[in-house]
N, C-alpha and C positions, 0 to 999 in steps of 0.2 A: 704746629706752625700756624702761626696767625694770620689772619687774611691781609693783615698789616705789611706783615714779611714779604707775603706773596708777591702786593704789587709795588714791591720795594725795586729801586733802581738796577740798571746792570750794563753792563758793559758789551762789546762784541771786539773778539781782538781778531781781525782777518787779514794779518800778516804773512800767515802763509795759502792764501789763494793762490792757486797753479791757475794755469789756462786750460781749457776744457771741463768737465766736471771741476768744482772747485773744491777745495778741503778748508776748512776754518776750526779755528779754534775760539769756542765762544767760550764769554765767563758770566757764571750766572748771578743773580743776585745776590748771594751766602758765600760769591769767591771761589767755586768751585768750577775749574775749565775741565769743557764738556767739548768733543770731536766732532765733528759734523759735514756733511759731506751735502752740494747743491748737483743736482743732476739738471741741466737744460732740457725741456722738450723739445722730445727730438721734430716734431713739426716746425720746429721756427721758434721768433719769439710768442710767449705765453703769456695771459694775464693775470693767471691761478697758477699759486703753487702750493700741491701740496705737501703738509708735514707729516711724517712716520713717526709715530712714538710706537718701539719696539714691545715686545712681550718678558718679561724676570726673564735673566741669563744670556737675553738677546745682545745685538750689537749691530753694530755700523755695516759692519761685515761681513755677518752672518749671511749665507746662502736665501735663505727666508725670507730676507729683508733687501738683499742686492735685488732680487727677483722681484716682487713688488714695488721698486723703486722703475724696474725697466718697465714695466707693466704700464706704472700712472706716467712718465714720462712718454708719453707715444700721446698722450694730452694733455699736458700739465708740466710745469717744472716741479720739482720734484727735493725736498729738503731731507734727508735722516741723516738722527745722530745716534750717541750711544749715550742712555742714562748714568750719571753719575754712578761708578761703581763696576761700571761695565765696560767693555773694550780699552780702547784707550782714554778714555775721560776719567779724572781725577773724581775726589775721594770716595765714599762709600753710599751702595746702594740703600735706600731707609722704603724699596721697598712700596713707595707707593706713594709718600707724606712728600718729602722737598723735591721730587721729579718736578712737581710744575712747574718748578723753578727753572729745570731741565728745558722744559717744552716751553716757556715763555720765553728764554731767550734763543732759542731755533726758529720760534714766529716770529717774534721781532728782527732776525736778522734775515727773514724769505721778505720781509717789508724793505729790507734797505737794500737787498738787489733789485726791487725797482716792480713787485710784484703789487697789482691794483688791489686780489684778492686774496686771500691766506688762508686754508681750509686746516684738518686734523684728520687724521686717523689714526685708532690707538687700537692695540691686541692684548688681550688680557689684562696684565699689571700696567700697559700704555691705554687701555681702554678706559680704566681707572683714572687714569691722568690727564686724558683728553675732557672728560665731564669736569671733574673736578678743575681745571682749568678753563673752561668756559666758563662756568659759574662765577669764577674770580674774575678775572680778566674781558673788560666789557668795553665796548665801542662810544668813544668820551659822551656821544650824545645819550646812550644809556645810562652812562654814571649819571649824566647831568638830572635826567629827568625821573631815574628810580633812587638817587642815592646812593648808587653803588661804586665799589671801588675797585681799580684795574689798571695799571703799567699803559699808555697810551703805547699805541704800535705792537704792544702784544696780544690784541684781540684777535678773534679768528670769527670766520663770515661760514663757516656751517661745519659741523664734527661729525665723524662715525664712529662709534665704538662697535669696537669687536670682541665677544668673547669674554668681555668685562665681568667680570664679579658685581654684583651689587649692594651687598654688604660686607662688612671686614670679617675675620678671625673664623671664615667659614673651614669648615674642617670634615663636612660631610661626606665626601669624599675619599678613596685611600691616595691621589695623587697629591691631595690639598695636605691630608696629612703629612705625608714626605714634605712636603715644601713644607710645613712648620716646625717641622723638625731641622732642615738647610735651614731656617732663617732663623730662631730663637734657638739653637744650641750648638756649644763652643765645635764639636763632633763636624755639625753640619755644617758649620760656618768654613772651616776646612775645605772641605766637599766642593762648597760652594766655589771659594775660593781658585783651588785644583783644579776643581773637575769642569766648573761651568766656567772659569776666569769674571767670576761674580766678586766682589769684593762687598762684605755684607754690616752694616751699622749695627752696633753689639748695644744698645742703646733701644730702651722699648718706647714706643711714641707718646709724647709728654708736650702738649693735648694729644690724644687720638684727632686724626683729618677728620674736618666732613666725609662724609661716606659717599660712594658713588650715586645712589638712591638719594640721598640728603641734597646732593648738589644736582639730579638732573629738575626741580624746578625750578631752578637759578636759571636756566641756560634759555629761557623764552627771552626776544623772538629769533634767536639764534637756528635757522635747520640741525635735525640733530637723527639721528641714524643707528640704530641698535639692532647688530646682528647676531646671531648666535647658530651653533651646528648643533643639530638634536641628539647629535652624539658626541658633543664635548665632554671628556670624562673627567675634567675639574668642576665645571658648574654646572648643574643643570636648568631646565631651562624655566625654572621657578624666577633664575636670576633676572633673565633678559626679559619675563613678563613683567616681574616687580618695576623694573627700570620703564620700561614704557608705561606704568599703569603712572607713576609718579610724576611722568612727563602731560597729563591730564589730557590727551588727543594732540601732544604738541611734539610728537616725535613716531618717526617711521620704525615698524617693528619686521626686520627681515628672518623667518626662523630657515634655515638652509637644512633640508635633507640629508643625510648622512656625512653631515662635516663633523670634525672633529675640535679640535682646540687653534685658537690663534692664528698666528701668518702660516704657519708650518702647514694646517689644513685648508690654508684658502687657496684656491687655485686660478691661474690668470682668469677664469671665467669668472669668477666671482669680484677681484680683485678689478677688473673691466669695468662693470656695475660698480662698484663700488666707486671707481673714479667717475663716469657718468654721473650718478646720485650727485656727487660732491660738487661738480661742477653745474652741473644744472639747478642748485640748491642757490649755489652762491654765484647769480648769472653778475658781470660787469653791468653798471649803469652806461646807457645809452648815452 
């Protein structure tokens, strides 16, 4: 996908907003309607909200992701969806490549319920997606004065990745290995399909994305936040040093004690911090 593509135009259809938390049905730039659900904070109104980009197999609904949504809500409005491929969002997962597409029109639509600031945070394959979409998607006076190009209203004012891979087609691991096995073959695409209600693009990526490493020096002077559990048994934590060594003293390195992988190991204490960091990163102008 080209960077072209990325900050290509898109739509938001919120037709069916109910009253209280809202539900929307957004369409992303490539035509694909993605599910998305806005949580109010529960203080009152708020001037940050922010976005959940889920972890492969995750969803809107997932217990994982309900929980962390009530968690940053107690200070924050609160945005998640489900990536293309996933819950009830149309077409197919690719996995890591057209999500930003995903997560660009989730932020753009936390800007038109009337939000000043717009943060991110992403879990494993959303970790991936949160960098790699700062990197793209830049705040117009940024494009203006670096050149760079980015969807106005789909910028975001500070990211955390969690748990993120740093580079592609890692496989060093035996969890990573089962997941390349679910994503590149007919067998696991099944699996996927069945077992995780994943729906998986049969399709190899043609370009390869930037890599998560490759885009986190894009993302200056953007706040940006990289945590990782020293007991994640998909990456280890070669990943989460690469990614801050790349960010040249321009990003916070959190390594957490005996966490494990993604939202699943993070727990309101951490996910607490975690909404702090984001809001204190990305304070409202006075």
């Amino acid at each position: 996908m080209s960077s072209s593509e990325e900050g290509g135009f898109h739509t938001v259809d919120v037709s069916r907003i109910s009253s209280g938390p809202r539900s929307a049905t957004l369409l992303t730039a490539d035509g694909v309607p993605v599910e998305a659900v806005h949580d109010p904070c529960e203080g009152g109104p708020a001037t940050t909200a922010i976005v959940v980009a889920h972890g492969f197999t995750g969803s809107v609904d997932r217990p994982s992701v309900r929980r962390a949504a009530r968690v940053f809500a107690r200070r924050a409005g609160v945005v998640t969806f489900s990536f293309r491929g996933h819950g009830r969002s149309g077409g197919r997962s690719t996995v890591g490549d057209r999500e930003v597409l995903d997560l660009a029109a989730a932020v753009a639509w936390a800007r038109t319920l009337g939000y000043a600031r717009v943060v991110t945070v992403g879990f494993s394959m959303g970790g991936s997606v949160v960098l790699r979409h700062a990197a793209t998607y830049t705040a117009p006076d940024a494009q203006e004065h670096e050149g760079r190009t980015g969807r106005a209203g789909a910028h975001v004012d500070a990211v955390a990745a969690v748990s993120a891979p740093a580079r592609w087609y890692y496989r060093g691991t035996a969890p990573m290995r089962r997941l390349h096995w679910v994503v590149t073959r007919p067998a696991g695409r099944l699996v996927g399909r069945f077992g995780f209600r994943t729906r998986i693009h049969t399709e190899d990526w043609d370009p390869v994305p930037l890599s998560p490493v490759e885009s986190v020096p894009l993302i200056a002077p953007t706040p940006l936040l990289i945590v990782h559990g020293d007991r994640d048994p998909y990456f280890p934590l070669d990943h989460p040093r690469m990614l801050a060594a790349a960010a040249d003293g321009g990003a916070e390195l959190w390594l957490e004690p005996g966490m494990g992988h993604a939202e699943n190991a993070a727990d309101d204490a951490l996910l607490a911090r975690l909404a702090h960091w984001l809001l204190a990163a990305a304070p409202v102008a006075p």
